[in-house]
C-alpha positions in Angstrom: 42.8 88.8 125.5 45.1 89.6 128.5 48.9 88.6 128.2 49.7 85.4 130.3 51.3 86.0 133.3 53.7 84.1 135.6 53.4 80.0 135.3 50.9 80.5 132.5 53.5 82.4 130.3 56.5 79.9 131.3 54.5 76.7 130.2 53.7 78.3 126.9 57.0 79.4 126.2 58.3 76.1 127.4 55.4 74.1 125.1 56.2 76.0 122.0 60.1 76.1 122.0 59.8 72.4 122.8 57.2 71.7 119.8 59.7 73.6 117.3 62.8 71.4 118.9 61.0 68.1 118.2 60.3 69.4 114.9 63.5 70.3 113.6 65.3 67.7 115.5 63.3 65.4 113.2 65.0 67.1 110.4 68.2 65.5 110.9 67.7 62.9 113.4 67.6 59.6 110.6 71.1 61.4 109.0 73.3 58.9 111.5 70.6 55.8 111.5 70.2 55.3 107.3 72.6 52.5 107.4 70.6 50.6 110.5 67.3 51.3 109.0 68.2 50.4 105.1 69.6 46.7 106.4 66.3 46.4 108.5 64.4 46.9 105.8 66.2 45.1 102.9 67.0 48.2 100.7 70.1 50.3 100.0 71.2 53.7 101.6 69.3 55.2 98.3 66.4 54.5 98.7 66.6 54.6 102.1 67.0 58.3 101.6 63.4 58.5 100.8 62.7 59.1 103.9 64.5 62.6 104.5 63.4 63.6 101.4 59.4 62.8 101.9 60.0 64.7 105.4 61.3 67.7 103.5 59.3 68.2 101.0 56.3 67.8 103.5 57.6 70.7 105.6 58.2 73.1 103.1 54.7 72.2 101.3 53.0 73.3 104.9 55.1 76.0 106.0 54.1 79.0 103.7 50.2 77.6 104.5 50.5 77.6 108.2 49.5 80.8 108.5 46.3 80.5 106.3 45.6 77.2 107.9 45.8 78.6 111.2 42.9 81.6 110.7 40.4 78.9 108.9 40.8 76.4 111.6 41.5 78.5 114.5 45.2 78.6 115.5 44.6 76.8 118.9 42.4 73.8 116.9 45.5 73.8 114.1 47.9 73.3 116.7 47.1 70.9 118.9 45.5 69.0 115.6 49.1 69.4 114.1 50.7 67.7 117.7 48.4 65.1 117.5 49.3 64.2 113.8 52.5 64.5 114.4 53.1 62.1 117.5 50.7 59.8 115.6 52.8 59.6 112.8 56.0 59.4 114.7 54.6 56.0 116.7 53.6 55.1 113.4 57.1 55.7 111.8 58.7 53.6 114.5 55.9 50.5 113.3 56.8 50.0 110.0 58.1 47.0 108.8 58.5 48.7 105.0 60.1 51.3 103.1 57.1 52.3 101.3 54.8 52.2 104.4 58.0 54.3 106.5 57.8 57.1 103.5 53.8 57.7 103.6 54.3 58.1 107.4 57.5 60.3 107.2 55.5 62.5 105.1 52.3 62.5 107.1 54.6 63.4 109.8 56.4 66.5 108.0 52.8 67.6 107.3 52.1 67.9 111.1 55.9 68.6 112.1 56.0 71.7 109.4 52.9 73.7 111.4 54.6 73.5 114.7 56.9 75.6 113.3 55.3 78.7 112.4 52.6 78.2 114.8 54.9 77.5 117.6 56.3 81.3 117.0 53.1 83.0 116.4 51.8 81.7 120.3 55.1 82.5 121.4 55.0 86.1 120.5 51.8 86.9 121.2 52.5 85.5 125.0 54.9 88.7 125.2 54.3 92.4 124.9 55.4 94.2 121.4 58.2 95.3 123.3 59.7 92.1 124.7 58.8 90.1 121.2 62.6 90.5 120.2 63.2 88.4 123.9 60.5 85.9 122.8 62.5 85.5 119.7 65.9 85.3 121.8 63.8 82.1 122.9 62.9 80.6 119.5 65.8 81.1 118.0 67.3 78.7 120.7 65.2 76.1 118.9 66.8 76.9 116.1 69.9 76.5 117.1 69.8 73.5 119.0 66.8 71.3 117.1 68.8 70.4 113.2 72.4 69.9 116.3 70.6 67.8 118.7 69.4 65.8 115.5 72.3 63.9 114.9 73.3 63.5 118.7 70.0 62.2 119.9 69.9 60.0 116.8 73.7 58.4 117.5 72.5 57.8 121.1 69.8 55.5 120.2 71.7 54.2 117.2 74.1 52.9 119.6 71.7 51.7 122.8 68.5 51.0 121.4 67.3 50.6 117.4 66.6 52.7 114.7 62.2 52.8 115.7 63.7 54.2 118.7 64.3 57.9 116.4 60.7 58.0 115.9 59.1 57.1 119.3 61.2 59.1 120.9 58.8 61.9 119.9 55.5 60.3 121.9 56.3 61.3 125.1 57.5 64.8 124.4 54.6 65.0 121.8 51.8 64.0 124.5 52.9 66.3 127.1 53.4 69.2 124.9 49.8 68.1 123.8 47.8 68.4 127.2 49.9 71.7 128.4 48.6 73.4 124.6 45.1 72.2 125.6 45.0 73.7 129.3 47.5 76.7 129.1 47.0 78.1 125.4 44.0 80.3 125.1 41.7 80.8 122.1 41.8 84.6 120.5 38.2 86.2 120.3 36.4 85.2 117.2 38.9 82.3 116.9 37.5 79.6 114.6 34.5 81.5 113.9 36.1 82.9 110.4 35.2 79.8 108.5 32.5 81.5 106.6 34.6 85.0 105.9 37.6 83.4 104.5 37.3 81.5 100.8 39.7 78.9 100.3 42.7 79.5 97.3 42.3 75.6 96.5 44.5 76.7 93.2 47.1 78.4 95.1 47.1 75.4 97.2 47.2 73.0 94.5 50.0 74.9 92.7 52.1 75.5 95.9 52.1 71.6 96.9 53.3 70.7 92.8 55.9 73.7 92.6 57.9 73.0 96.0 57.2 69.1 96.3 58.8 68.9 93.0 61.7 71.8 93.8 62.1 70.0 96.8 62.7 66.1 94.8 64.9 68.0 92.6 67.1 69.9 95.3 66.9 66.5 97.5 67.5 63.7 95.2 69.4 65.4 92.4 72.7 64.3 92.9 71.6 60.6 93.4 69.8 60.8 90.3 72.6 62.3 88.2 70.8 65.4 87.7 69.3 66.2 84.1 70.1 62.4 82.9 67.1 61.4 85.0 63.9 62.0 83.3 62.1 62.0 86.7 64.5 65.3 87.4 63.7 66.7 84.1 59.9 66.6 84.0 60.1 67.5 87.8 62.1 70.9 87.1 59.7 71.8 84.3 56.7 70.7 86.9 58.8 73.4 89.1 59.4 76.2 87.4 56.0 76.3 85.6 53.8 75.8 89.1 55.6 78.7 91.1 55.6 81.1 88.2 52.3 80.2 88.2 51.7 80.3 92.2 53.6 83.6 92.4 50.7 85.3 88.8 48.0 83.5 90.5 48.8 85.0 94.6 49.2 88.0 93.6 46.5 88.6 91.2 43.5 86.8 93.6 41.9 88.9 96.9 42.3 86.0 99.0 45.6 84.4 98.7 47.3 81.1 100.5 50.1 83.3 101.3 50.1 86.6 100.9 52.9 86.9 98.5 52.3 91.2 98.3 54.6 92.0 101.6 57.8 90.7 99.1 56.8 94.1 97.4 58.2 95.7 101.4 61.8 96.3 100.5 63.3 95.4 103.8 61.5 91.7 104.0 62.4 91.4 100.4 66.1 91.7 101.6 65.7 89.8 104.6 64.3 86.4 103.0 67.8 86.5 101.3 69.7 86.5 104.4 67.6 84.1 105.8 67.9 81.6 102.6 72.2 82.1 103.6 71.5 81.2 107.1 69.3 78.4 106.2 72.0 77.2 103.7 74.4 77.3 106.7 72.8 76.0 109.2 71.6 72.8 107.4 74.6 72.5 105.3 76.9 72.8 108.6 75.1 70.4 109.9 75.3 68.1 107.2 79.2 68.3 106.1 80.2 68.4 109.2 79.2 64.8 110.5 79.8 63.1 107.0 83.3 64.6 107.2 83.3 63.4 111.0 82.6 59.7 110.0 83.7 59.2 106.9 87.2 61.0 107.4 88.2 60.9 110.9 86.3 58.0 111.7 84.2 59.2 114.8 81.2 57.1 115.9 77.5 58.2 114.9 77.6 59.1 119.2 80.6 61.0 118.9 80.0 63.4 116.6 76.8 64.1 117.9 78.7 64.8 121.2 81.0 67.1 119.7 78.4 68.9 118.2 76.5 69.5 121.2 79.0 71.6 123.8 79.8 74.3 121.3 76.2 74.6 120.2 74.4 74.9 123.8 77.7 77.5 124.4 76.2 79.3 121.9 72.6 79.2 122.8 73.0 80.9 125.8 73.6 84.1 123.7 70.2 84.4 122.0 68.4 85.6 125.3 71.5 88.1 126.0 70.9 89.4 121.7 67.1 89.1 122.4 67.4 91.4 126.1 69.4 93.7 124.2 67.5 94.3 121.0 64.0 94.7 123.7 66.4 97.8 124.5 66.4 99.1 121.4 69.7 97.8 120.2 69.7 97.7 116.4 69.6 93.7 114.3 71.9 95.0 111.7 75.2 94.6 113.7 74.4 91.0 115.2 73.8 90.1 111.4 76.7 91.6 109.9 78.8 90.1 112.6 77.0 86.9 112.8 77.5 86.6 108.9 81.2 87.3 109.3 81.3 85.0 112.5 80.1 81.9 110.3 82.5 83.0 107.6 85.4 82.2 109.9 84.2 79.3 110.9 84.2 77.9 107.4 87.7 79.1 107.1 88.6 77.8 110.3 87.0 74.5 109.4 88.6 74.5 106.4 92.4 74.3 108.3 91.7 71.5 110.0 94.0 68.5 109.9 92.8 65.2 109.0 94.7 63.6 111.6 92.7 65.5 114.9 90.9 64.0 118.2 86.5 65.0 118.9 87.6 68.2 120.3 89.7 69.9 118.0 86.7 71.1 116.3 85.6 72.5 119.6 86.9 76.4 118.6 85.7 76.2 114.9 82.4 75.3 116.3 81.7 77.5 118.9 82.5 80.0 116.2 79.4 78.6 114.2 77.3 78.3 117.1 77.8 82.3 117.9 78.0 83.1 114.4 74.6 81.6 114.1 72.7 82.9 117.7 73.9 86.9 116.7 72.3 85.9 113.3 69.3 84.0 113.6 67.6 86.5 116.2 67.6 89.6 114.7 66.3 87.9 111.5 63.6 86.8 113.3 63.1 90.1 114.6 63.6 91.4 111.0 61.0 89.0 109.6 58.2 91.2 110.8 59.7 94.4 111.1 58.0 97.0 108.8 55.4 94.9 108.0 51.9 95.6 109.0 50.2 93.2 112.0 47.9 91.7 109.9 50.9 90.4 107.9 52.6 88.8 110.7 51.6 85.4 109.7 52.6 86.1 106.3 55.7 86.9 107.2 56.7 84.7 109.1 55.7 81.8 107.6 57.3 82.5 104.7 60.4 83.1 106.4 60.4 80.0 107.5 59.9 78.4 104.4 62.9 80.2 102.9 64.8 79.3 105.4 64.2 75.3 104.7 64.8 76.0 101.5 68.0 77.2 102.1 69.0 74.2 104.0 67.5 71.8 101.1 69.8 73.9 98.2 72.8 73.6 100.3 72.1 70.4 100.9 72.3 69.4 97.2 74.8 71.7 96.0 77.2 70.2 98.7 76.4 67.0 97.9 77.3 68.0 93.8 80.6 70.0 95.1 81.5 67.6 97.4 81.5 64.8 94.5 82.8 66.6 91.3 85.8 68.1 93.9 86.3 64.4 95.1 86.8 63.3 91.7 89.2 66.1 90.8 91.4 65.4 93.9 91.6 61.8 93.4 92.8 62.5 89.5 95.4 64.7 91.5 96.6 62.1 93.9 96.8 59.1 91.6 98.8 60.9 89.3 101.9 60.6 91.7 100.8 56.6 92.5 102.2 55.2 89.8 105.5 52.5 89.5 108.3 54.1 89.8 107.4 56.9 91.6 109.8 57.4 94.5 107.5 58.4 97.1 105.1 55.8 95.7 107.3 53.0 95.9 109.0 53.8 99.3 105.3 53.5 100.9 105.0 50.3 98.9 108.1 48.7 99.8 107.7 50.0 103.1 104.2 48.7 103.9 105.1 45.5 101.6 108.3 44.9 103.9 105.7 45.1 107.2 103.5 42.5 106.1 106.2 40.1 105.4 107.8 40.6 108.3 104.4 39.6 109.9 103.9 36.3 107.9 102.4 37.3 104.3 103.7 36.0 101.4 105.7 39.1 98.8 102.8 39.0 96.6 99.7 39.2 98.7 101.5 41.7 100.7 102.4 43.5 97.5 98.8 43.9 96.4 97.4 44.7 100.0 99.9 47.3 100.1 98.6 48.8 96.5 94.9 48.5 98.1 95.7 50.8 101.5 97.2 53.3 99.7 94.6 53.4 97.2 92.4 53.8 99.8 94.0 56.4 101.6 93.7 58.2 98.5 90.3 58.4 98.7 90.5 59.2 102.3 92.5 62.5 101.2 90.6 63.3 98.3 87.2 63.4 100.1 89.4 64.9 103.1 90.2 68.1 100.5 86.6 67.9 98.8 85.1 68.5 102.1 87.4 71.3 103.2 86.3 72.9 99.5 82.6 72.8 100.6 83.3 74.3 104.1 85.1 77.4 102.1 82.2 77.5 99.3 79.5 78.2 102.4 81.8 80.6 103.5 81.6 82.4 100.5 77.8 82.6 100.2 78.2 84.6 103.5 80.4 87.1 102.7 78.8 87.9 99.2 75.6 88.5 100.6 77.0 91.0 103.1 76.6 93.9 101.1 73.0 93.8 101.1 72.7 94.6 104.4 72.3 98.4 104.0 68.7 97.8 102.4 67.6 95.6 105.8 67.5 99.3 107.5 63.9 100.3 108.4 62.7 103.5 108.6 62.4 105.1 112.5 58.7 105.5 113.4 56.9 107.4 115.6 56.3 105.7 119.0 52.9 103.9 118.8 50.8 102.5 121.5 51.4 99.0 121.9 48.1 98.0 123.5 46.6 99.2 119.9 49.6 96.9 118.6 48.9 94.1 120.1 45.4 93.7 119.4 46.1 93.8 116.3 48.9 91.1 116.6 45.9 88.8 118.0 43.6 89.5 115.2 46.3 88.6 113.2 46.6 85.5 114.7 
């Protein structure tokens, strides 16, 4: 199978960067609508919550399986059957007049929204040369950049104009076109969905896989809202956890025909390189989750507004991944980007972490422009690094796994922030009251002072003394989730920095030069 050429190659590279977008922007699109969509639906924001956490734990459930998937059904089948489901369950998302009926279709959903990912990646590189794949990657990794941003700025938008169905449906036109052009511009590999027969299907490694993430994930995801190990549902799912991956991990590597072939972990470099994606994961998502809670809740920006603020720094930052993925087709080696990408996002936690609490949208225009280059010098070459070393055949393997790590990441930073970000709360606030007490000079003065205000306005002294008492205690808790958050930022600069080190065992070995037509036909076999 020739490479495409011309128009050909630009709609599939346009088809499958827009397919991963949609995906991820999914991700974190409902983070700015939960409040809308719980008072539509007559439940709280915690059970509301549901609905990110049934889309997780169905991405990370079919990400490690894509790859398996795609070789039984045919990768072309697979993917247009996982844009179909996908769009499908996004108009059927937008329909539901329940919280129970939203959920099964969030998850059906992250079932078909998980294989874009992967698959998306694997057609992209095989549309290039061997030589030009670290360029095709320049071009994913702008989807991964700009898909879990564009989230919550696409999701404020239609907060604000339109209604919270709007989040889902927005997906139908985009999933339709990207449809047709897969049909008409993505060609089938020889002996593609003929390998039905050849291939035995690991139902136990499936089975085990879908019990030991789906109940990681509800741990990782609903933890904190649970209180952790005094929930019995987080205690028998931890067990459930630990017990189906060691037994996933025995059973993969002990069986010929494995889900996911669990053996190229035993390849030092990818070993290595999973970690350093897990940090950027951990980053990524976790930026992108602080970041807006400390937006709203602290400085009191709209849903709109910080999606806006996100969005200039970020796209600033996108332009790079071409330039990284031009230079590394030159022979330019990953392991500077990712050492300076790493330090890059370690700054911008610091940065972050300076911020005043009393600062306009665009003050947090440096800090995250920081992130955004810290984040395109980092993503690409571990991309790039994903596959390097590994045989063709493992491609799929690698890849998908990557991936998977890398959501996985972004689900434990997710929860660990979410714990940090409440046990420092509750520190700082035991901080703060001590010095709010009667009698306390600087206490009293704002008292008096705010008591003094309201009287001269018309209230009587003791309604004026007790609103006073209630703004300050409020402000309070203003600062204290004002420090908490500032903590977090500086904890996810840490994971950065510690994992540095480990950067001298991502070097591979310098091979002969090989002849890429050999390579890539072995790249499409793999595929």
């Amino acid at each position: 199978m020739s490479s495409p050429k011309g128009f050909a190659k630009f709609i599939i590279v346009l088809t499958t960067v827009t397919a991963a977008v949609m995906e991820l922007i999914d991700t974190s699109i409902v983070n700015v609508g939960l409040n809308d969509m719980a008072g539509s639906l007559g439940v709280n924001i915690e059970d509301v919550s549901w609905v990110i956490t049934s889309y997780a734990i169905a991405n990370v459930i079919i990400i490690p399986m894509t790859g398996f998937l795609a070789e039984y059904f045919g990768r072309k089948n697979y993917y247009i059957a996982s844009m179909i489901i996908f769009t499908i369950a996004s108009y059927m998302c937008g329909q539901s007049t329940n919280l129970v009926e939203l959920i099964i279709w969030r998850f059906i959903q992250g079932i078909g929204g998980g294989a874009l990912l992967s698959t998306s990646q694997a057609i992209l590189f095989d549309a290039f040369k061997p030589e030009e794949r670290p360029m095709a990657a320049g071009m994913f990794g702008m989807g991964l950049i700009l898909g879990p941003t564009l989230g919550p700025t696409v999701g404020g938008y239609l907060i604000e104009h339109f209604s919270w169905p709007w989040m889902f449906l927005v997906n139908l036109p985009v999933g339709f076109i990207a449809t047709i052009l897969a049909m008409v511009f993505i060609d089938k590999k020889e002996g593609e969905g003929k390998k039905k027969s050849q291939l035995s299907v690991d139902y136990i490694g499936i089975a085990l896989l879908m019990v030991g993430i789906a109940c990681l994930q509800f741990v990782l995801e609903r933890g904190e809202s649970e209180d952790w190990f005094s929930s019995d549902a987080i205690k028998v799912c931890s067990v459930l956890a630990i017990v189906a991956i060691a037994g996933f991990i025995y059973w993969e590597l002990k069986t010929p025909s494995p889900v996911v072939n669990l053996r190229i972990m035993g390849k030092r470099t990818y070993a290595f390189t999973i970690i350093f994606t897990f940090v950027a994961g951990l980053g990524l998502f976790t930026s992108v989750f602080v970041y807006p809670v400390l937006a709203q809740r602290v400085l009191g920006f709209s849903a709109l507004e910080t999606g806006l603020s996100l969005l200039p720094p970020t796209l600033a930052g996108v332009v790079m991944m071409p330039i990284i993925g031009r230079m590394m087709s030159k022979g330019v080696s990953p392991i500077p980007f990712i050492v300076v990408g790493f330090i890059l996002f370690a700054i911008y936690c610091w940065t972050s972490a300076a911020i005043s609490p009393e600062v306009g949208r665009w003050a947090f225009f440096i800090p995250l422009l920081i992130r955004a280059m810290g984040i395109s010098m980092s993503q690409l070459p571990l991309i790039n690094q994903a596959v390097a070393g590994l045989a063709p055949k493992d491609y799929a393997a690698g890849i998908s796994l990557n991936n998977m790590i890398r959501q996985i990441g972004g689900a434990f930073g997710i929860a660990m922030a979410n714990n940090f970000i409440s046990h420092r709360y509750a520190q700082h606030r035991n901080d703060l009251v001590v010095n709010t007490y009667d009698g306390a000079p600087a206490f009293t003065q704002a008292v008096n002072g705010i008591t003094g205000n309201m009287v001269n306005s018309g209230s009587d002294l003791a309604s004026a003394t007790a609103k006073a008492h209630k703004l300050i205690d409020l402000t309070v808790d203003k600062q204290s989730y004002y420090l908490a958050y500032l903590d977090t930022f500086r904890l996810i600069g840490l994971f950065f920095l510690m994992v540095l080190p480990l950067v001298v065992f991502l070097r591979v070995k310098k091979k002969p030069v090989v002849d890429t037509k050999a390579v890539k036909k072995a790249m499409e076999a793999a595929h």
